[in-house]
N, CA and C atoms of all chains as a GROMACS GRO file, in nm:
protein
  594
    1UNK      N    1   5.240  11.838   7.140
    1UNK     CA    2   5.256  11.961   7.219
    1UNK      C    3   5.391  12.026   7.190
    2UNK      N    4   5.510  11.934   7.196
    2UNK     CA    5   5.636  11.994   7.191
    2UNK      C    6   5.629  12.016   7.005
    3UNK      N    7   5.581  11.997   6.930
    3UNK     CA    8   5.589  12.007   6.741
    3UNK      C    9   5.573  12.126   6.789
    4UNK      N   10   5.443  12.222   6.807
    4UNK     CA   11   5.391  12.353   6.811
    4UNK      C   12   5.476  12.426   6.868
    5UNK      N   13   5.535  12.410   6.969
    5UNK     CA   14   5.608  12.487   7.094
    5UNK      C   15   5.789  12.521   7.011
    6UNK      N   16   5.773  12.366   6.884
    6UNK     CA   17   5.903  12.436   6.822
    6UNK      C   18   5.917  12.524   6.669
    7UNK      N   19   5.795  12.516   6.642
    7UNK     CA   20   5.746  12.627   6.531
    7UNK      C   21   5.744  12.744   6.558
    8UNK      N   22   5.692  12.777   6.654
    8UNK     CA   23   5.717  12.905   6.782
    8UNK      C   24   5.841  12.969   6.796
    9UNK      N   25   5.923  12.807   6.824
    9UNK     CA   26   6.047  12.903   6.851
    9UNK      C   27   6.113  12.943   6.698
   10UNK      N   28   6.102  12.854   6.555
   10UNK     CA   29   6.155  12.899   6.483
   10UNK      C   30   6.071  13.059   6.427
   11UNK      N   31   5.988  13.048   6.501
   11UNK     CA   32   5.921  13.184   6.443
   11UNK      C   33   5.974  13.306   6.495
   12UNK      N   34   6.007  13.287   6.651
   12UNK     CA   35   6.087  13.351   6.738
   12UNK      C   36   6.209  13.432   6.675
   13UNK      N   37   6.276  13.307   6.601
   13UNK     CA   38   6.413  13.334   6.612
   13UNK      C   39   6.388  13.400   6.456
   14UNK      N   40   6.293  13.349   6.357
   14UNK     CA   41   6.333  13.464   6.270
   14UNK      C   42   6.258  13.614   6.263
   15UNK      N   43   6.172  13.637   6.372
   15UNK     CA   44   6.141  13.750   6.388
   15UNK      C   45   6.292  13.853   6.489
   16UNK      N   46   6.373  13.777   6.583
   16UNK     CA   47   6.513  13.844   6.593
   16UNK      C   48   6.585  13.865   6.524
   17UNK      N   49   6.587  13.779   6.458
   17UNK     CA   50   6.686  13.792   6.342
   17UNK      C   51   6.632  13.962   6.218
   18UNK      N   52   6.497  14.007   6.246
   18UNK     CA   53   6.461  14.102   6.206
   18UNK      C   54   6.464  14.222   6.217
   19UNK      N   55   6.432  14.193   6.358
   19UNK     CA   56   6.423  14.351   6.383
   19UNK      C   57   6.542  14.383   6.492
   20UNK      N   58   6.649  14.293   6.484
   20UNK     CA   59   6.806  14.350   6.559
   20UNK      C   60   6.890  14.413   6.478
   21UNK      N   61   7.002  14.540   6.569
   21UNK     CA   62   7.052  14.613   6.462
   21UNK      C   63   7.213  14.568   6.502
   22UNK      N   64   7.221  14.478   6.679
   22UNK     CA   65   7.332  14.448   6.686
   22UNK      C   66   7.378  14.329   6.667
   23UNK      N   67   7.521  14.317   6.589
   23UNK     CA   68   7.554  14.184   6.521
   23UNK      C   69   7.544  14.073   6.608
   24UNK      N   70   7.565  14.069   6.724
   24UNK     CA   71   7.595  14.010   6.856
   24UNK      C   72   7.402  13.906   6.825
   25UNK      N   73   7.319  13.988   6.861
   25UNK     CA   74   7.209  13.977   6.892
   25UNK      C   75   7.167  13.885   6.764
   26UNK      N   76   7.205  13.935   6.650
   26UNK     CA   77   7.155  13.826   6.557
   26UNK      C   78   7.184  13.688   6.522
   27UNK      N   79   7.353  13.672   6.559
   27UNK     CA   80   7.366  13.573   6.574
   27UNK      C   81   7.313  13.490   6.681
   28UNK      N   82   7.297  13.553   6.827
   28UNK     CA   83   7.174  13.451   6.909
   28UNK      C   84   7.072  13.437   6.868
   29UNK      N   85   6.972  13.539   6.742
   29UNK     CA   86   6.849  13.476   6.732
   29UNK      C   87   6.883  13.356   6.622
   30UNK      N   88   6.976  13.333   6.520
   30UNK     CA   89   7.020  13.239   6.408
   30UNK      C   90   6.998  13.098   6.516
   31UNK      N   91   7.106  13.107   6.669
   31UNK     CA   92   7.104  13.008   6.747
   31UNK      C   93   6.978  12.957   6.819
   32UNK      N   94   6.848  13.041   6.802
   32UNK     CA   95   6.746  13.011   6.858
   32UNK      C   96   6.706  12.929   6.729
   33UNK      N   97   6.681  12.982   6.632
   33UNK     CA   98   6.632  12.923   6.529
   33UNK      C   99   6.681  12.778   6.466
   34UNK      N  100   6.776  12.774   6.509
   34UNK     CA  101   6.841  12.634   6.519
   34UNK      C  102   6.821  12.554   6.605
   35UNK      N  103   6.794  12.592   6.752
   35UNK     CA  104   6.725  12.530   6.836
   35UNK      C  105   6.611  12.420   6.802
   36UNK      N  106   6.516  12.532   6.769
   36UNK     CA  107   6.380  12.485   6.750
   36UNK      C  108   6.361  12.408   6.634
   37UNK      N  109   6.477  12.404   6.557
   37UNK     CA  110   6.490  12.350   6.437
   37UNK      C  111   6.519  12.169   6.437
   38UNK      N  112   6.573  12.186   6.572
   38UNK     CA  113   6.670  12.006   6.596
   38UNK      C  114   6.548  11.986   6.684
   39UNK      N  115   6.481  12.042   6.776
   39UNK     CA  116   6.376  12.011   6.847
   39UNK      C  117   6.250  11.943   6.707
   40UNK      N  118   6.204  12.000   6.610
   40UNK     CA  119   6.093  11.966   6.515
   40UNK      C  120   6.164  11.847   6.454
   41UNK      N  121   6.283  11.867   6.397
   41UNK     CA  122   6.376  11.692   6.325
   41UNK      C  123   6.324  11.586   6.404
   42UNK      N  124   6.394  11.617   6.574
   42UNK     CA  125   6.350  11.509   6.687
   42UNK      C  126   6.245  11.439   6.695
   43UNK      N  127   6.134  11.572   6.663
   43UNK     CA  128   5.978  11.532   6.713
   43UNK      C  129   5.924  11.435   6.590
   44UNK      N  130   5.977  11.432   6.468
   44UNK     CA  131   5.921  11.406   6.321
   44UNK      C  132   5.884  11.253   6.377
   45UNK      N  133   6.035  11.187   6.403
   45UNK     CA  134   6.029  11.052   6.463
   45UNK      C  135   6.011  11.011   6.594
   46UNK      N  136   5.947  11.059   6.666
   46UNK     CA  137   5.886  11.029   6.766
   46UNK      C  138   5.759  10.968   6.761
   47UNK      N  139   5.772  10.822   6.842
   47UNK     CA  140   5.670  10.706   6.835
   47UNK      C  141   5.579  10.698   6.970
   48UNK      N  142   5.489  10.742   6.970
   48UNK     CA  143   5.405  10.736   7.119
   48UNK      C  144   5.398  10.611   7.185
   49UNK      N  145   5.479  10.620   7.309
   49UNK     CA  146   5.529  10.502   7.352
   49UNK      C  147   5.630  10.411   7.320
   50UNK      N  148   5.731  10.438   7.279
   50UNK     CA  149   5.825  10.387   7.225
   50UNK      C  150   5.952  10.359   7.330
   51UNK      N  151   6.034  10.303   7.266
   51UNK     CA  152   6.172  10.337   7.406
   51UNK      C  153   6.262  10.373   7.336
   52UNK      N  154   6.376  10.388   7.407
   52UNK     CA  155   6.488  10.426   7.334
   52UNK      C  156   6.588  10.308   7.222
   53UNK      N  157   6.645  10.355   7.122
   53UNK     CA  158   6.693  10.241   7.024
   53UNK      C  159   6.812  10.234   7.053
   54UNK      N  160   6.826  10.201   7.174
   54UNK     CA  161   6.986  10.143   7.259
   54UNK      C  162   6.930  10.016   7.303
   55UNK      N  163   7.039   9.931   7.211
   55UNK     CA  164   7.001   9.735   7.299
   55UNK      C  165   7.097   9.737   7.419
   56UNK      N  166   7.010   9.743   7.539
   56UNK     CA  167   7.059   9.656   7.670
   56UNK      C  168   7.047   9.551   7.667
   57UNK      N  169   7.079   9.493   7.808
   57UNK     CA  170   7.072   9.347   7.801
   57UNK      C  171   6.877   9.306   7.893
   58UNK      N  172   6.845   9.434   7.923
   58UNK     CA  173   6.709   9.459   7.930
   58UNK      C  174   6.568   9.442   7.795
   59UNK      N  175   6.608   9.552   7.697
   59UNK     CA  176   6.547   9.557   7.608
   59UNK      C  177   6.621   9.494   7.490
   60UNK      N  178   6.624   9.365   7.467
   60UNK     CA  179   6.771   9.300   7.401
   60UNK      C  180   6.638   9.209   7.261
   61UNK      N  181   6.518   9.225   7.228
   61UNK     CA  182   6.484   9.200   7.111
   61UNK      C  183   6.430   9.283   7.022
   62UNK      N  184   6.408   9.265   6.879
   62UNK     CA  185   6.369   9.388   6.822
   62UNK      C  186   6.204   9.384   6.782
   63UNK      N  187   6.124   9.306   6.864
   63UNK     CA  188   5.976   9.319   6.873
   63UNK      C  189   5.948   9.414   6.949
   64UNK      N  190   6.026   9.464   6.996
   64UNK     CA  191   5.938   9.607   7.096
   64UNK      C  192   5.928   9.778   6.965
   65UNK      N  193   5.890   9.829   7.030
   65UNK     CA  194   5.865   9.953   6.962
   65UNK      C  195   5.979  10.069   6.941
   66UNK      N  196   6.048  10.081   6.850
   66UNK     CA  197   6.178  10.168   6.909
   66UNK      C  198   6.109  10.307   6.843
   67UNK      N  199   6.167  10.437   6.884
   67UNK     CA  200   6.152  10.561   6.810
   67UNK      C  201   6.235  10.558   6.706
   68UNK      N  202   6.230  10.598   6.624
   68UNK     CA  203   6.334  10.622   6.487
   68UNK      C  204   6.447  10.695   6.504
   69UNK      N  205   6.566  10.584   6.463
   69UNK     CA  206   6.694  10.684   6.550
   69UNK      C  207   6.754  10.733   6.396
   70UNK      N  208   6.692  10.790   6.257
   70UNK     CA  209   6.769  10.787   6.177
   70UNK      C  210   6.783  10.977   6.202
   71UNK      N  211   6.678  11.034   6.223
   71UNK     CA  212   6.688  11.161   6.284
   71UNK      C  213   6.764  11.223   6.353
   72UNK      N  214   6.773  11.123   6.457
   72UNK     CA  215   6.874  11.123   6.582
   72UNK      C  216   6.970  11.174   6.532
   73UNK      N  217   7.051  11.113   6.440
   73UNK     CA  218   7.197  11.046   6.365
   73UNK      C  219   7.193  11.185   6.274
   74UNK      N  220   7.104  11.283   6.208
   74UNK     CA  221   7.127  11.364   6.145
   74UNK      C  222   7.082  11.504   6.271
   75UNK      N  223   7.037  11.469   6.383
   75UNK     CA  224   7.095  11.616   6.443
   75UNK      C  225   7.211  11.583   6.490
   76UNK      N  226   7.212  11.492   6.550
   76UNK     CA  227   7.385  11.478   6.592
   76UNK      C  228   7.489  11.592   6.493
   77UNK      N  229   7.454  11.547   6.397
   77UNK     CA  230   7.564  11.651   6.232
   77UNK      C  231   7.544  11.712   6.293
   78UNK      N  232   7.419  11.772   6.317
   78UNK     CA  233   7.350  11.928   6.253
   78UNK      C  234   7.398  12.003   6.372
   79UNK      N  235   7.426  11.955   6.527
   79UNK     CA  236   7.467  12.048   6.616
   79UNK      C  237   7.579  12.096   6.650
   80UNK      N  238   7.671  12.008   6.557
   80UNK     CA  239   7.824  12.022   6.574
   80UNK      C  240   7.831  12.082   6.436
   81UNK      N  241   7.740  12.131   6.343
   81UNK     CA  242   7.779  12.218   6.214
   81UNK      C  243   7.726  12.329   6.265
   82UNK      N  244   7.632  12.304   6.370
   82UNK     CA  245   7.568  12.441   6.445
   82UNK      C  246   7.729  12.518   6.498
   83UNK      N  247   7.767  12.453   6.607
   83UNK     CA  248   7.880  12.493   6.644
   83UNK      C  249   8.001  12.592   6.530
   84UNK      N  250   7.985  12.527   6.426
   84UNK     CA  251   8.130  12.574   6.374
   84UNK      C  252   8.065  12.686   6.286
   85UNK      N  253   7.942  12.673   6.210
   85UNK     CA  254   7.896  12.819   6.185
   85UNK      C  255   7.873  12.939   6.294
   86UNK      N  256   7.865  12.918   6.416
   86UNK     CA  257   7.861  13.010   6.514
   86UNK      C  258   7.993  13.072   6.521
   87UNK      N  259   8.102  12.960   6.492
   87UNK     CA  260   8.228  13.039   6.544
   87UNK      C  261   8.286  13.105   6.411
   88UNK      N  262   8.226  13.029   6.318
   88UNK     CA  263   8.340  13.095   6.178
   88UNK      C  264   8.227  13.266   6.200
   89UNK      N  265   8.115  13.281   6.227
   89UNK     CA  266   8.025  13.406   6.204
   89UNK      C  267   8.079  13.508   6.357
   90UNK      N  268   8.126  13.486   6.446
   90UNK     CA  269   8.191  13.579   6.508
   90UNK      C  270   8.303  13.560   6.562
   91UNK      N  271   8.399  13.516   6.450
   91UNK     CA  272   8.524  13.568   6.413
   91UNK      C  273   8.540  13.678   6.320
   92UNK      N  274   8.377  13.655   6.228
   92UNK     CA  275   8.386  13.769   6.122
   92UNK      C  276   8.339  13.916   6.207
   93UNK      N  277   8.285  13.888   6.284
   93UNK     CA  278   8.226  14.018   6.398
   93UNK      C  279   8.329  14.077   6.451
   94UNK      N  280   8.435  13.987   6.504
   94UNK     CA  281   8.566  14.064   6.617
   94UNK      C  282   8.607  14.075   6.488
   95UNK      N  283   8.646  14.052   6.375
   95UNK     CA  284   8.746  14.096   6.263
   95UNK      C  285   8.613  14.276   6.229
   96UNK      N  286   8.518  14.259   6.192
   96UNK     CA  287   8.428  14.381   6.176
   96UNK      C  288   8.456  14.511   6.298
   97UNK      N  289   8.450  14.436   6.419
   97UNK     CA  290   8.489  14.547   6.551
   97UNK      C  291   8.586  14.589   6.544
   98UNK      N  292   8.709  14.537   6.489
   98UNK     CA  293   8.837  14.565   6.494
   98UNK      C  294   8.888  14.672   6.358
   99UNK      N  295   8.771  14.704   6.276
   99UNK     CA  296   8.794  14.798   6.155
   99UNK      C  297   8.735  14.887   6.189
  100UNK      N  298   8.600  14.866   6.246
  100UNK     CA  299   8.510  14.977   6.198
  100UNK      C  300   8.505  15.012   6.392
  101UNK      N  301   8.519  14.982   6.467
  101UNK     CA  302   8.513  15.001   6.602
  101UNK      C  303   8.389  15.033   6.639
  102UNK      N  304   8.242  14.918   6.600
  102UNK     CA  305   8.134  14.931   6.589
  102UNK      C  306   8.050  14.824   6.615
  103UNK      N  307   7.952  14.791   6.683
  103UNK     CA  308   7.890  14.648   6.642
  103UNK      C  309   7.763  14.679   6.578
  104UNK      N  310   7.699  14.779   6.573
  104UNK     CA  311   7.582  14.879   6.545
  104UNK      C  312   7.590  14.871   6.397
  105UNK      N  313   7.481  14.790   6.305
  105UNK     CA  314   7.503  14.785   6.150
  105UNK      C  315   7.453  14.916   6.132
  106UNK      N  316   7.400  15.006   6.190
  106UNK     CA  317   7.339  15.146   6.131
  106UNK      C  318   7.470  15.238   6.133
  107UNK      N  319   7.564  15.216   6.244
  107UNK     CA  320   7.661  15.281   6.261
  107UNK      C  321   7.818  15.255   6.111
  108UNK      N  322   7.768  15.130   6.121
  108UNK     CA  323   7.880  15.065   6.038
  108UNK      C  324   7.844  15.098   5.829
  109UNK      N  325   7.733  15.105   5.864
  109UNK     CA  326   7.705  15.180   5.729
  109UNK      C  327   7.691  15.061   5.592
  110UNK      N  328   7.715  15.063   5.505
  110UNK     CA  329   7.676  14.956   5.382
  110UNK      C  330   7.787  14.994   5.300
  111UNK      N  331   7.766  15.006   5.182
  111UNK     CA  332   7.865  15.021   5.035
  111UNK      C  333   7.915  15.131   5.045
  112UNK      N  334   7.785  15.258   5.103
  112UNK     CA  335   7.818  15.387   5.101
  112UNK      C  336   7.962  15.406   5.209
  113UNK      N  337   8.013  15.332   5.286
  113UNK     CA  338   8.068  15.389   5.370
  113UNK      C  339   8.207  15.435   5.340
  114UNK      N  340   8.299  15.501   5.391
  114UNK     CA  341   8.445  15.571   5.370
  114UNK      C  342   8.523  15.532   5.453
  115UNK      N  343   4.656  11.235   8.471
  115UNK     CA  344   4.790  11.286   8.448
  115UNK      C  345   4.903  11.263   8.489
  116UNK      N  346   4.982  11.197   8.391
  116UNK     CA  347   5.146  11.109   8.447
  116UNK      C  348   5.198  11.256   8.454
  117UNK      N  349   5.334  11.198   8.526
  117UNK     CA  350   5.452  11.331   8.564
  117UNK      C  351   5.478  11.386   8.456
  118UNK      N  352   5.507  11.295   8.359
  118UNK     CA  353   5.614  11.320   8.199
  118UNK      C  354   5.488  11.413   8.139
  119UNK      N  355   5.365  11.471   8.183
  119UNK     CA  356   5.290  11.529   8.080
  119UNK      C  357   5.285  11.684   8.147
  120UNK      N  358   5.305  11.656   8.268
  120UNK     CA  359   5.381  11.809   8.352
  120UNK      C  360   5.423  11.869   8.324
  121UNK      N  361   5.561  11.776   8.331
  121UNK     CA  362   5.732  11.857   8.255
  121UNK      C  363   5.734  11.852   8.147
  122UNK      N  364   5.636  11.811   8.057
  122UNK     CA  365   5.596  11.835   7.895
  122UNK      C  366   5.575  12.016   7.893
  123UNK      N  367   5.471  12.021   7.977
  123UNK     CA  368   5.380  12.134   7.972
  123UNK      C  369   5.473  12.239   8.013
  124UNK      N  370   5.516  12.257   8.133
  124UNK     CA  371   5.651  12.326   8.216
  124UNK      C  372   5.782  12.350   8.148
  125UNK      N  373   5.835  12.282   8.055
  125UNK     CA  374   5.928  12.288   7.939
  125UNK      C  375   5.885  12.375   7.833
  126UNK      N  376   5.774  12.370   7.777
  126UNK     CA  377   5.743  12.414   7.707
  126UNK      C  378   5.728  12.576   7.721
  127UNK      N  379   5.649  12.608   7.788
  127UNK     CA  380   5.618  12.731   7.839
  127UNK      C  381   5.762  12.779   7.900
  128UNK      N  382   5.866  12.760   7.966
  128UNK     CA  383   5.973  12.802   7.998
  128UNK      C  384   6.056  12.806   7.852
  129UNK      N  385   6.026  12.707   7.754
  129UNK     CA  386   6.097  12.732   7.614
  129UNK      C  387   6.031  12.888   7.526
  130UNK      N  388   5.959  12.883   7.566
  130UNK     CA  389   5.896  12.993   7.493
  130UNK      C  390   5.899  13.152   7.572
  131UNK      N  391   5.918  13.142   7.692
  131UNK     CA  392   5.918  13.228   7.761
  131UNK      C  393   6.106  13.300   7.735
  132UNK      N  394   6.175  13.214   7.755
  132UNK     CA  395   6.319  13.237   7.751
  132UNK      C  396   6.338  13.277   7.630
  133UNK      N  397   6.283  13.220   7.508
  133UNK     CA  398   6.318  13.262   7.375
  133UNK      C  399   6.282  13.409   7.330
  134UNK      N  400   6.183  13.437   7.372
  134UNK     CA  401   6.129  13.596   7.384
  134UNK      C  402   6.200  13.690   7.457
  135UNK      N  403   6.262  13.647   7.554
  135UNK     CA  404   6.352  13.722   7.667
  135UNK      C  405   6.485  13.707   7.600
  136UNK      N  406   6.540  13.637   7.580
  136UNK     CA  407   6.665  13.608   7.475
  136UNK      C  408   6.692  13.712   7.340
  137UNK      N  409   6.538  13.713   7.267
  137UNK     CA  410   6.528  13.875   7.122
  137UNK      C  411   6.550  13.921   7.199
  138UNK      N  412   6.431  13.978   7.292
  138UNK     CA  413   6.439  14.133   7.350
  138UNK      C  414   6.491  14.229   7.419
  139UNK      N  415   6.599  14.123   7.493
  139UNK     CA  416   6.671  14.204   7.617
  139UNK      C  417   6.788  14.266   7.511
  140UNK      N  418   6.800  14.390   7.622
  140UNK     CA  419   6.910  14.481   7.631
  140UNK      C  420   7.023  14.505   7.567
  141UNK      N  421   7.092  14.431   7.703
  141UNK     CA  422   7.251  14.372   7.708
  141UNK      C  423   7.253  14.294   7.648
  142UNK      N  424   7.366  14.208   7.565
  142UNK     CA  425   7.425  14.174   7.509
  142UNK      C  426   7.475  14.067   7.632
  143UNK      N  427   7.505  14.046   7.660
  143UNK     CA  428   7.573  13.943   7.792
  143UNK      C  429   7.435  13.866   7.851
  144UNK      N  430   7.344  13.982   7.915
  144UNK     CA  431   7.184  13.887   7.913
  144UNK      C  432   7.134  13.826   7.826
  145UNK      N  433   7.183  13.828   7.661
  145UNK     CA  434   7.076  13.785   7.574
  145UNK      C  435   7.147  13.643   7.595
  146UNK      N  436   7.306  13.652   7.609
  146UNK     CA  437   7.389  13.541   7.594
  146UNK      C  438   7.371  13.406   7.691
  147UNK      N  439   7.313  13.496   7.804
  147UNK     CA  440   7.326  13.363   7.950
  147UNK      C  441   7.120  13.334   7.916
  148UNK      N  442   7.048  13.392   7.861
  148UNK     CA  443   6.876  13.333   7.843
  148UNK      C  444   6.929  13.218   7.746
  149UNK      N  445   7.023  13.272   7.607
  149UNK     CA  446   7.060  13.127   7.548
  149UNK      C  447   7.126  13.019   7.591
  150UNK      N  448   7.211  13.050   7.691
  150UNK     CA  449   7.198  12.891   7.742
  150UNK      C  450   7.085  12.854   7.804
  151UNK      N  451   6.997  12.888   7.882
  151UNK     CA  452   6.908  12.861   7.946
  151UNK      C  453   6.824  12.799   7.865
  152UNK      N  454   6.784  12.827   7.757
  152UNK     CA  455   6.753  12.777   7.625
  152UNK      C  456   6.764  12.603   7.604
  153UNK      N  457   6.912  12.602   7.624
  153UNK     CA  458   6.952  12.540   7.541
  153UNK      C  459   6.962  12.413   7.662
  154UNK      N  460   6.979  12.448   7.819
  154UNK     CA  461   6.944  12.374   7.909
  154UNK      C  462   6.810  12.285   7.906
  155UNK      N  463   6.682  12.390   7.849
  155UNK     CA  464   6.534  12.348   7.847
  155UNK      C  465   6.538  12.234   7.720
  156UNK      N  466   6.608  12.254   7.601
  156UNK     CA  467   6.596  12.207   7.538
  156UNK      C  468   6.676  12.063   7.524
  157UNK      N  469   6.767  12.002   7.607
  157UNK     CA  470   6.836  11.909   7.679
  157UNK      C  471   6.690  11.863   7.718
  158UNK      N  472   6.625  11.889   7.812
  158UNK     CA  473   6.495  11.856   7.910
  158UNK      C  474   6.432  11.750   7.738
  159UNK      N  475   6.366  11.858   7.663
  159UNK     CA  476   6.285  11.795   7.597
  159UNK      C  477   6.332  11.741   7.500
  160UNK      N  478   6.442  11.707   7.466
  160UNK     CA  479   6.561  11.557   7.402
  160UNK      C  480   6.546  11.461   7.462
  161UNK      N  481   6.528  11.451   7.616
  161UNK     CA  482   6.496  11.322   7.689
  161UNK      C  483   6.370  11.324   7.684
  162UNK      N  484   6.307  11.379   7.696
  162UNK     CA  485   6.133  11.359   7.681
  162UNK      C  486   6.070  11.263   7.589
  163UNK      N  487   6.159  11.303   7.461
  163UNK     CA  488   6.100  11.234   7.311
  163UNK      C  489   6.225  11.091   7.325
  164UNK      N  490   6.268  11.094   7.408
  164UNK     CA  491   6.403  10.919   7.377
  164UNK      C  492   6.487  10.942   7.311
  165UNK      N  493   6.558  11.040   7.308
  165UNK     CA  494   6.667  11.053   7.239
  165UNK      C  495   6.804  11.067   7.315
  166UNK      N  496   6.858  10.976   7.388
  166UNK     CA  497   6.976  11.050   7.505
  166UNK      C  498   7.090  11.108   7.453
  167UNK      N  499   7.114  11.019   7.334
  167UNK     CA  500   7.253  11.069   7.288
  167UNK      C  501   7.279  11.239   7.235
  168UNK      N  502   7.156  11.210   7.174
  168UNK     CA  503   7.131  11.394   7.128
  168UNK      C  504   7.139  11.477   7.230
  169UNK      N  505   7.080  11.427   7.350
  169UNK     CA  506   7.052  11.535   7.484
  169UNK      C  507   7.183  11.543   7.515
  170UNK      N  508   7.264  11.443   7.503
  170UNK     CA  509   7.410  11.429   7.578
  170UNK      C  510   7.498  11.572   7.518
  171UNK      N  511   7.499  11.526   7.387
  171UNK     CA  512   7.586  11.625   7.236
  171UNK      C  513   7.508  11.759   7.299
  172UNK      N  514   7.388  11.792   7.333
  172UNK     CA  515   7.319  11.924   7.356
  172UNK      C  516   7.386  11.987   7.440
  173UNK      N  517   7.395  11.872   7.565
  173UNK     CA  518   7.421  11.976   7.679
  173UNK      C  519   7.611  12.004   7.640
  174UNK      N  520   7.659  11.924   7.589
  174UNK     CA  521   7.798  11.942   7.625
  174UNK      C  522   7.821  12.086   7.502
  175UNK      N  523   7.769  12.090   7.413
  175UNK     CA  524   7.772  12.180   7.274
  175UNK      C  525   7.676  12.269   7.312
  176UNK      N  526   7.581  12.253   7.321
  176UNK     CA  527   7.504  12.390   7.281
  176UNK      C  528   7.553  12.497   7.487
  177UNK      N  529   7.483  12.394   7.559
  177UNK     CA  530   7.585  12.460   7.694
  177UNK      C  531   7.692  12.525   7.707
  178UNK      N  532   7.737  12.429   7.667
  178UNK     CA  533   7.909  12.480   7.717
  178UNK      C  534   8.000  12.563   7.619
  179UNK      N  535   7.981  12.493   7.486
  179UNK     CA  536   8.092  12.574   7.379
  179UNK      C  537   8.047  12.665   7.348
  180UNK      N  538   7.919  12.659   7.289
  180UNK     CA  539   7.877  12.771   7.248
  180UNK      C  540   7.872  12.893   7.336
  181UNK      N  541   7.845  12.910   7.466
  181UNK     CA  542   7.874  12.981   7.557
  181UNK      C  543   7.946  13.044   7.550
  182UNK      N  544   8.105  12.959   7.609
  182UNK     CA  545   8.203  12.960   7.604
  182UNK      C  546   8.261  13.077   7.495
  183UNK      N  547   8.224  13.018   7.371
  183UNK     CA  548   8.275  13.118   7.214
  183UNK      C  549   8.237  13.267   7.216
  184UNK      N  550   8.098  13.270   7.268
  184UNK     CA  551   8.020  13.398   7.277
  184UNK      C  552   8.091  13.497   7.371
  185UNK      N  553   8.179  13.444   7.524
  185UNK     CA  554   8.196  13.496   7.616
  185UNK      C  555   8.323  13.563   7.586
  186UNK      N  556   8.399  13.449   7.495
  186UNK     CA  557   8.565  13.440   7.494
  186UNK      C  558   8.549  13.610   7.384
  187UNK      N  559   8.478  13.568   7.298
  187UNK     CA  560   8.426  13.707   7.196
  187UNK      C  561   8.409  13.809   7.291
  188UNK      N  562   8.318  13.842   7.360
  188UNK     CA  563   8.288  13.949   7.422
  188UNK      C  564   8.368  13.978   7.510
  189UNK      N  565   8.484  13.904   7.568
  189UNK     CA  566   8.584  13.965   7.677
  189UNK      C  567   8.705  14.015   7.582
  190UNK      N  568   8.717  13.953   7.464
  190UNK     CA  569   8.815  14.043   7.346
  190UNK      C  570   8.788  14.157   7.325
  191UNK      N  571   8.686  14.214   7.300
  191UNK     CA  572   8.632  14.346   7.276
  191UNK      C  573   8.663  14.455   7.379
  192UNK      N  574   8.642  14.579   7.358
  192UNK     CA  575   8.655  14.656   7.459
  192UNK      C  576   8.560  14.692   7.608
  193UNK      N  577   8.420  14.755   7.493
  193UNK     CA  578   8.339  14.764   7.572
  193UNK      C  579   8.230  14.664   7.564
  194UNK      N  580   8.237  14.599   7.685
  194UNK     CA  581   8.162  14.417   7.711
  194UNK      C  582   8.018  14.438   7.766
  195UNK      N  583   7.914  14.453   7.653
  195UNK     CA  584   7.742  14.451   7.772
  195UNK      C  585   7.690  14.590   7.772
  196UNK      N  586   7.788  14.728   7.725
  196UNK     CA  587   7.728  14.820   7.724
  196UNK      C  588   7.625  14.904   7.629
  197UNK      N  589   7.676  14.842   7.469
  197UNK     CA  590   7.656  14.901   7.381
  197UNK      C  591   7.526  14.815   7.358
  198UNK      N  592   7.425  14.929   7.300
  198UNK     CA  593   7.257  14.870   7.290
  198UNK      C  594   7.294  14.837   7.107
   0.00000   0.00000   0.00000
C-alpha cells in the first residue's frame, strides 16, 4: 500500500517541479520528491512481519525475522545530503534575489537578459 | 482489521493529500508549513515499516532544519509570502 502511495508522491513532486515559475516553490517540490524517494528505499526492504534490527535484551537471537537494515543505513546518508543540497540551492536563490530583485524565472529572464 | 492497517490507510491518503496542497498553493510560506506536514506524515510511515532510527533522523531533519532554512531564507528577503 505504502510502495504505490510513494510513486505518487514522486510523481507529485516532479509534476511541481514543472509547472512552477517560483524558485521558492521548486525547490519544495525537489523536497517532495525526495520524500517519496526515502519512503520507496524503506519499503524495498520491508519484511512482512518482521521486527526491528535493534538487539535488546528482549529480542537478543538472530532466528527471528529482522527487516533489512542495509537500506536503513543508506537513507540515513541520503537525508542529511537531502539537507545540505537544500541549503547550498537557496543560498543560490537569496544570492539570485539580491541581483535581480526577483524570484519570478519569467521575470528574471535567461541569457537574453541586461 | 488490526489498528496498524488503519493508520496505514489514514497516512497514506493524508500523504497524498498534503503533497498536492504543498504544488498548488499560493503563498510561498503555505507551501512551506504543508512541507513539514509532509514530512511529519512521513515520520508516521518510517515507524510503520520498522525503521526507528530513520524516523528519528526524519523528524529532527526533515522537521526542523529544513524548516528552519526555508524560514531563515524567507525572513532575509524583503517581501515574505506575497509574491505569486
Amino acid at each position: 500500500m505504502i510502495q504505490y502511495v510513494s510513486i505518487l508522491l514522486m510523481l507529485i513532486g516532479i509534476y511541481g517541479l514543472l509547472i512552477n515559475k517560483n524558485i521558492i516553490k521548486i525547490i519544495v517540490a525537489l523536497n517532495i520528491f525526495e520524500v517519496g524517494l526515502n519512503i520507496f528505499i524503506i519499503s524495498v526492504g520491508f519484511v512482512s512481519g518482521g521486527v526491528a534490527p535493534i538487539l535488546t535484551s528482549v529480542n537478543n537471537s538472530s532466528a527471528l525475522i529482522f527487516v533489512d537494515p542495509l537500506p536503513q543505513a543508506l537513507v540515513l546518508t541520503s537525508i542529511v545530503i537531502g539537507l545540505g543540497t537544500t541549503a547550498l540551492a537557496l543560498g543560490i536563490a537569496r544570492k539570485m534575489y539580491t541581483t535581480y530583485n526577483s524570484l519570478d524565472l519569467e521575470e528574471i529572464g535567461g541569457i537574453n537578459n541586461d | 482489521m488490526k489498528i496498524i492497517n488503519i493508520v496505514e490507510i489514514v497516512t497514506s491518503l493524508l500523504l497524498l493529500i498534503l503533497a498536492i496542497l504543498a504544488v498548488s498553493s499560493k503563498k510561498m510560506i503555505n507551501s512551506i508549513i504543508y512541507l513539514s506536514f509532509l514530512s511529519m506524515l512521513a515520520v508516521v510511515s518510517f515507524v510503520i515499516m520498522r525503521s526507528p532510527d530513520v524516523a528519528i533522523t526524519e523528524a529532527v531533519i526533515g522537521s526542523g532544519l529544513v524548516t528552519a532554512v526555508f524560514l531563515f531564507t524567507l525572513l532575509s528577503m524583503k517581501k515574505v509570502g506575497d509574491k505569486k
